[in-house]
N, C-alpha and C positions, 0 to 999 in steps of 0.2 A: 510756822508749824507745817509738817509734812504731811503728806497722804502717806495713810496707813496703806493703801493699796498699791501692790507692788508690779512692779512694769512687768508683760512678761518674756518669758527669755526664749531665745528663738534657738532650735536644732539646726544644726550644720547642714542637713536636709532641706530643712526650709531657707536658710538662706540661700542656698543655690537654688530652690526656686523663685525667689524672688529676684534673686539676680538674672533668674533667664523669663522672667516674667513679660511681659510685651502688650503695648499699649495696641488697641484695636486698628486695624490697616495699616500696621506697621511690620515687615519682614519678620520672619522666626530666626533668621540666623543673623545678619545684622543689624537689629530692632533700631536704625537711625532712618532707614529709607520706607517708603512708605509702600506697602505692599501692591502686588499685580497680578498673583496668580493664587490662586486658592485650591491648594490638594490635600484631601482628608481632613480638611478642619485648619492642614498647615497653609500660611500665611506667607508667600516670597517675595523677594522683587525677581527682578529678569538676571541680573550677576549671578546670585546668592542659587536660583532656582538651577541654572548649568550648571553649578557648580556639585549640588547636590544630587542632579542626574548621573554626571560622569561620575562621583562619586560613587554610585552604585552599579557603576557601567564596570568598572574596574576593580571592584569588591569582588563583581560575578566572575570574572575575568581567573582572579586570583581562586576564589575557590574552585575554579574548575581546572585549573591547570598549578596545584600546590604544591609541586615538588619543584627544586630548584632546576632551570634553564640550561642544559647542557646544550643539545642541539637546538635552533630555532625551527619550527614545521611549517610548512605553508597550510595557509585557511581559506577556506571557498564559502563565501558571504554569498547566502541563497538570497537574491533578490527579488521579490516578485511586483514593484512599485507605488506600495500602500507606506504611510507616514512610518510603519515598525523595523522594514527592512531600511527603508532612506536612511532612517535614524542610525541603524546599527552601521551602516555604509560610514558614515559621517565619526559617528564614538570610533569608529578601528581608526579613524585616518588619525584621530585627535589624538589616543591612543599609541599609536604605531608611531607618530612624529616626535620622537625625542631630541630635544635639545643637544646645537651643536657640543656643549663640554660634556653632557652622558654622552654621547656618540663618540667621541675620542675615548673616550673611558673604556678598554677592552674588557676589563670586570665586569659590565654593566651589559650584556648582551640581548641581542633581542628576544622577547620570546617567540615572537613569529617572522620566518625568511618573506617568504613570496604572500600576497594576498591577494586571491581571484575575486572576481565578482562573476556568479553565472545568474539566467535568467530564463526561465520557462514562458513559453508565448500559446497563450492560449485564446488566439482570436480566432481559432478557426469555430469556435463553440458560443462566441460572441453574442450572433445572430443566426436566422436558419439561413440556410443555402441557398435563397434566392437572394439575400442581403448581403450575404459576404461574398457573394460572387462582383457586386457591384462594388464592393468598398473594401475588398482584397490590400490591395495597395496601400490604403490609407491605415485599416488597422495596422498593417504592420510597419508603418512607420512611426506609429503610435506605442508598440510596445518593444520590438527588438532593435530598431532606430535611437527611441528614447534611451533604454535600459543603458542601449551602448555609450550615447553622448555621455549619461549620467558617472558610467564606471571612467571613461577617458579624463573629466576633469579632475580625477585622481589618482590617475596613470596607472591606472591598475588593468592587467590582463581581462580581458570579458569574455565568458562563453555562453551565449544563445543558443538553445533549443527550443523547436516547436513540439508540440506536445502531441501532434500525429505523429513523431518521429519515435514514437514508441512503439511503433510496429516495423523500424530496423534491425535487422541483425544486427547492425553495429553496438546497439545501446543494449548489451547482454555482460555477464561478468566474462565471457569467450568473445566478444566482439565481433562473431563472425558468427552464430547460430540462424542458421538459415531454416526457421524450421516456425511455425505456428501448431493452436491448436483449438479444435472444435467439442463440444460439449454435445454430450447425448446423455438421454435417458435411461435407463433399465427396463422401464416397461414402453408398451407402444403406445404410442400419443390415443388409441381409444379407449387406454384403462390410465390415463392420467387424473382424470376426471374422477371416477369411480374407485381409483385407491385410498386405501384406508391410510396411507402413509405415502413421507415423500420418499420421491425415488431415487435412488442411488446415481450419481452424474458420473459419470465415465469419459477419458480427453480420449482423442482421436490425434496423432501428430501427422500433420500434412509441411511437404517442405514449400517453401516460400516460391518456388519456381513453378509451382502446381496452379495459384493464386495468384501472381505476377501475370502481367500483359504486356511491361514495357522495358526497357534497355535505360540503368541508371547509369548520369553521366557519371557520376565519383566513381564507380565501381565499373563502370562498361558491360555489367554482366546484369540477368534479367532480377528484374528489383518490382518494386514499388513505385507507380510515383505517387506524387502529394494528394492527387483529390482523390487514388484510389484508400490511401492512406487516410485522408478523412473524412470519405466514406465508411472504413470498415470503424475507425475510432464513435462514431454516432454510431454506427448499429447497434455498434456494444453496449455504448450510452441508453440506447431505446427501447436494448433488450431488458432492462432495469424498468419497473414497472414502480417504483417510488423515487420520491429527491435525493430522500435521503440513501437509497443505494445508490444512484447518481454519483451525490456527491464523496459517497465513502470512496468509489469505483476510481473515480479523479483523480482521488488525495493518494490512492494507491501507486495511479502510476506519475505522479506528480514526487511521489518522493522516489519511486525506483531511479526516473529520470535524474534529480540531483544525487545521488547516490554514485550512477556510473557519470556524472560531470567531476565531480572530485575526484573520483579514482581515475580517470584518464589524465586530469589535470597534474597527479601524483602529492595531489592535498591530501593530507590523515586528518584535517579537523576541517568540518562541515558545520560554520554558526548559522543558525537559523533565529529569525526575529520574531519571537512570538512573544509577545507582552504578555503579563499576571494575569491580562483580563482574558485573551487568547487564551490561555493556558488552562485558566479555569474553565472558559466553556469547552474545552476537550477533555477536561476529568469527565463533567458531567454527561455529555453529550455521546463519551467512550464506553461509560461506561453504562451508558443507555441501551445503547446497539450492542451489548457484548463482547467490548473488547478490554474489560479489565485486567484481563493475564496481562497484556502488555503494556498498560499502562505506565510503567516504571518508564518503560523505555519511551513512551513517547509525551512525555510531559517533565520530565527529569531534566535538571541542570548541565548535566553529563550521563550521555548513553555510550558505551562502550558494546551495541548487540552487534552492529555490522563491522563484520571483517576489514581492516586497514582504514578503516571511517572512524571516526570520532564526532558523534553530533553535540555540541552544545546549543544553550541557550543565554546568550549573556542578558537579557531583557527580562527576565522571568521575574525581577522584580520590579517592574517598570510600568504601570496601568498606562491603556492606551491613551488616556486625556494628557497626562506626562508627554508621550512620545508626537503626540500632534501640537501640543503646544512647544515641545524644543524644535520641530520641524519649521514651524510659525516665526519664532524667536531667529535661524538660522536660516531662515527663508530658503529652506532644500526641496528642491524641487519633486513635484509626485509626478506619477501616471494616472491618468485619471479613471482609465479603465483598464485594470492591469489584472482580472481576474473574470471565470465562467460563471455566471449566474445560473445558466441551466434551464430558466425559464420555457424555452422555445422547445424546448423537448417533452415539456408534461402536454401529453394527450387528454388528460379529464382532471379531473377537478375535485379528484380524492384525496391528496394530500395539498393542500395552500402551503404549507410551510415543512423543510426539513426538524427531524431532531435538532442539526444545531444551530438553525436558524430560531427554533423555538426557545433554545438553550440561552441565545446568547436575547433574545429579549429579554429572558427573566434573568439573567445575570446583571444586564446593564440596569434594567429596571430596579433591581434589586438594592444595586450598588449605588443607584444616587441618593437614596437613604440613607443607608449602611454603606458607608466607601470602604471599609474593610471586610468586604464580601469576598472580593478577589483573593485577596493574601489570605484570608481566612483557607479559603479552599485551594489553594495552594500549598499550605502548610500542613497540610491533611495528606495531604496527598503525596509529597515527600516523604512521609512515614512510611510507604510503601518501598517494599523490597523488591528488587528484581527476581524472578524466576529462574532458575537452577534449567539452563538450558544452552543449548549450543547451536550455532548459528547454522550448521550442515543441517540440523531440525527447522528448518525457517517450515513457513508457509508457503506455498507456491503464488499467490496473489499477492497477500501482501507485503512479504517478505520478515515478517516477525514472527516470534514461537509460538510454538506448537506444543498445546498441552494432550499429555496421551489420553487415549480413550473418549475423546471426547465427541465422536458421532452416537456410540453407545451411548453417555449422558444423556446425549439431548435427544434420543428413540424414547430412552428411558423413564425421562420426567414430561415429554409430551406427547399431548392427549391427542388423536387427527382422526380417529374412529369412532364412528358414532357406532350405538349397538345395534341399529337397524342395516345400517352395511355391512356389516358380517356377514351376513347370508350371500351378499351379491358378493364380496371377496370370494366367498369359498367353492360360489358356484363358477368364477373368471380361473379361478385356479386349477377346478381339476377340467375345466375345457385348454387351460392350456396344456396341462398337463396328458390329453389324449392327445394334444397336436403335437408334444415333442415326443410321443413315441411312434411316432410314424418311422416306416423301417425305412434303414438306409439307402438300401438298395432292392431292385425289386425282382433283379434278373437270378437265374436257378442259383449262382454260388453268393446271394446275398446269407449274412450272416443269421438270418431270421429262419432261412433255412435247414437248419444243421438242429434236429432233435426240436424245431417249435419252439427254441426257446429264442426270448429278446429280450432276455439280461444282457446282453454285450452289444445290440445292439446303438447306434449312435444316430442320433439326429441329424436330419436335412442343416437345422440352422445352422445347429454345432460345426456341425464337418465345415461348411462351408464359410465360416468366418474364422480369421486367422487371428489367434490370442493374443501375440504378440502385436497385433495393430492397433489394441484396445489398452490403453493405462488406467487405473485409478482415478480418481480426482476430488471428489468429496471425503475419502476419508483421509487426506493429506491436508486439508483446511486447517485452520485455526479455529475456534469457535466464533468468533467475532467472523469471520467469514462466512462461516458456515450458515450462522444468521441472518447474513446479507444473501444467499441462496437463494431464501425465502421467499424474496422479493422478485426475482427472476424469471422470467416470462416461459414456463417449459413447453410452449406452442412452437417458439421459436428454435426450440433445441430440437437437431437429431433423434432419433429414435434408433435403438440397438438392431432392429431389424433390419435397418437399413432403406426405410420406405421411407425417410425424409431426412434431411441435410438441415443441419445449422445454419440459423440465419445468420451468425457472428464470430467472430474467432479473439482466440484469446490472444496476446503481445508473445514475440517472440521469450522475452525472460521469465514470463512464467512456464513457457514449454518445457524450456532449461531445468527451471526449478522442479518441473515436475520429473523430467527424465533424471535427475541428479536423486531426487527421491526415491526414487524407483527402482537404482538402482546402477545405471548406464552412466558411463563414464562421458561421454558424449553423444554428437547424434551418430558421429559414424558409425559408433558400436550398435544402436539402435535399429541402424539401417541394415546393417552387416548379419544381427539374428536377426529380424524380419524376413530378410531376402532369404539368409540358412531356413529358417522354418519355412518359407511359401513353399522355396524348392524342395525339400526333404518331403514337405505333406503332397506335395504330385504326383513325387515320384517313387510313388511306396502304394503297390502291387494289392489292392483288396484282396484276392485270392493267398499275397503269401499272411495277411491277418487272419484272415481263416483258418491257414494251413496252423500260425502258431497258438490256435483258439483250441485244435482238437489233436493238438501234436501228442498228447499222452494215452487216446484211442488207436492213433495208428500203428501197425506191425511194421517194424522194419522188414527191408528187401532181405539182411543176410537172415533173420531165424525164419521165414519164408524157407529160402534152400537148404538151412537142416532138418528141415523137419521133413523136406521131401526127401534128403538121401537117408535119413531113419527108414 
């Protein structure tokens, strides 16, 4: 007798899942061997898990570079010596090593010629200045020694830079801009205090031969040397009055520096190693401090913003536990300290921790719970479109775009005035306002003279400061810059008046940037009107300004003599 009750029948669905079903501690992709590694809930062994690394090493690979292979391009693998770049160092090699019968195979060509390895050395930032003076040597065997060994056992070209060397002419898109720049105020450092608002920063360009003391050997001609160089790189750093401008200040000129490593190198693609996890704490971290215009570009698979660069990210889907344990698995060697903490430069005790130092606690924290916290906010975040901009529009600091308008924004939407300072503004105002009408000149043919009036006349200050010495600078920012301002120590800034000097100067590429903005084809052209306008404003006659002040009161000489022979 049978059972009435009938077996039940299984969908073509369920049986592939019961087919990829998997007994507990046993692999997800070859369910015979018994698991070793645990990511997001998945189960590997050590084979099964490289396998599914590179797997995604070269998905990334393909989607960033999808059209088919004509020429091969050389790539500049930014190295900095943490488990993300080793790892990425290691995937191109495994990568780029095609089998001798593809290699005979002319069809099958490479996608990449040449592959560099460069390397930023930032131990001058290590420790303070009494410590690296003693252990000079050693860091740097530790990190531009290392980097090199590490790119040699893969016979790849290496290029080392220190990170003071951001104050060479040579690291400019000109390679030879001989020129820095100093920051001042709008008002004078006794109404800094007492302004209702911040004040407007103005660059100041001084050439590098002003500021140089010494005879560099590469160049034989007066240069920089190294301690003066990291000397002026800390001031910079100290003129920052939080970490987190600190660290933004870094990351700025941490990527101009690989930027001109590739373009010298004659690399069009620049891979950088920043894992999901990386990647998510700079969505949030970016878009903390104000930099979400650029976002696209600096968290994106493929950024196409800078000229003859290509940045990708072939990692971005890759959480750091992944990329330390394939490092672990392939036993690739790290640096151990191969990055600036920054520590030795906070003076007090108001910020403990950066934005993205804050950022990535609660990401990682976040994510041992939730392992799809990373990709989650990564997938978010590629929804975003790049900005409708052009690369001649950069920002002069950080070299990414520039959205218009946007000092008036941010006047606009913030508050810095209380209602009880009104009164003291308006009374700083009309006292300055009686000190620049003080008359020009005081002798009988001053202009103040001529009918009592001093409508035309000009001020002491005025006259005497030449326009063309003074650029812009705040409203060429970025808005993300322009919020790191904020943080800015303006005791240490210049003053318009001229009664105090900048404690810091800015890298010679953003002087560039800023004179390219402004309008100067160069610095010679810069040099060339400054020096026309000194000379023209000397040598131009107060008396014949006068003469063409009240040239339509005087008689000429000839109706003079008609009117006498009438």
């Amino acid at each position: 007798m049978s059972c009435s009750v009938d077996e039940p029948t299984m969908t073509v669905a369920e049986k592939r899942a019961q087919a990829r079903a998997v007994h507990a501690g046993f692999c997800c992709k070859c369910k015979t061997t018994k698991s070793t590694i645990i990511i997001r809930y998945a189960e590997y062994c050590d084979p099964c898990f490289l396998i599914a690394l590179d797997s995604k090493f070269r998905t990334a690979l393909r989607n960033a570079r999808p059209y088919r292979v004509i020429t091969p391009e050389n790539v500049m693998l930014a190295f900095s010596g943490g488990a993300s770049s080793r790892s990425l160092i290691h995937l191109f090699d495994v990568f780029h090593s095609l089998p001798p019968d593809v290699m005979a195979n002319k069809q099958q060509p490479k996608i990449y010629n040449n592959i560099h390895v460069c390397h930023v050395d930032e131990s001058c930032l290590f420790e303070s200045a009494v410590e690296q003076e003693s252990q000079d040597k050693t860091r740097e065997s530790l990190t531009l020694g290392k980097a090199q060994s590490i790119a040699e056992q893969y016979r790849y070209p290496f290029h080392g830079v220190r990170i003071e060397d951001i104050y060479d002419p040579e690291w400019t898109d000109s390679q030879c801009f001989e020129a820095v720049a100093t920051l001042m105020t709008s008002l004078p450092k006794d109404q800094l205090t007492t302004s209702g608002q911040a004040p407007e920063l103005l660059s100041r360009i001084l050439p590098v031969s002003t500021t140089a003391s010494s005879i560099t050997k590469e160049t034989g001609r007066l240069g920089l040397s190294r301690e003066e160089k990291v000397e002026k790189l800390k001031a910079l750093l100290n003129a920052c009055t939080t970490m987190t401008a600190r660290e933004t200040v870094l990351q700025h000129l941490r990527s101009s520096l690989l930027i001109q490593l590739a373009k010298r190198a004659q690399c069009t693609i620049l891979a950088l190693g920043d894992s999901a996890t990386r990647v998510a704490i700079q969505i949030i971290g970016l878009t903390a401090i104000g930099r979400g215009y650029s976002l696209p570009h600096e968290t994106s698979l493929v950024s196409n913003w800078v000229d003859d660069v290509k940045v990708i990210r072939p990692l971005k889907d890759c959480l750091v536990k992944e990329l330390d344990t394939y490092c672990r698995l392939n036993q690739l060697e790290l640096i151990e300290k191969h990055f600036a903490t920054l520590e030795w430069t906070m003076k007090t005790k108001g910020e403990a921790k950066s934005i993205r130092r804050q950022t990535e606690d609660f990401i990682i924290g976040l994510d041992k719970e939730f392992p799809s916290t990373a990709a989650t906010v990564c997938r978010t975040a590629a929804k975003l479109t790049p900005p409708d901009a052009t690369y001649d529009n950069r920002c002069p600091l950080c070299l990414g775009p520039v959205q218009e308008g946007v000092q008036e924004w941010k006047n606009r939407i913030t508050v810095t005035t209380t209602p009880s300072s009104k009164l003291d503004k308006e009374n700083e105002e009309e006292k300055a306002m009686d000190k620049d009408d003080e008359c020009c000149s005081s002798g009988k043919l001053s202009c103040c003279s001529v009918n009592g009036s001093r409508s035309n006349c000009t001020p002491s200050q005025q006259r005497d400061e030449n326009p063309t010495t003074t650029l812009p600078f705040s409203s060429l920012l970025c808005y993300g810059c322009l919020t790191n301002l904020r943080d800015l120590d303006l005791k240490s800034m210049g003053s318009k008046d001229g009664e105090s000097e900048s404690s810091f100067e800015l890298p010679p590429y953003v002087t560039e940037a800023i004179l390219h903005r402004t309008g100067y084809e160069s610095l010679e052209a810069f040099v060339e009107r400054t020096s026309t306008s000194s000379t023209s404003t000397a040598n131009v006659d107060p008396r014949e300004n006068l003469r063409e002040q009240i040239k339509d009161f005087l008689i000429d000489s000839d109706d003079d003599e008609d009117n006498d022979d009438g």
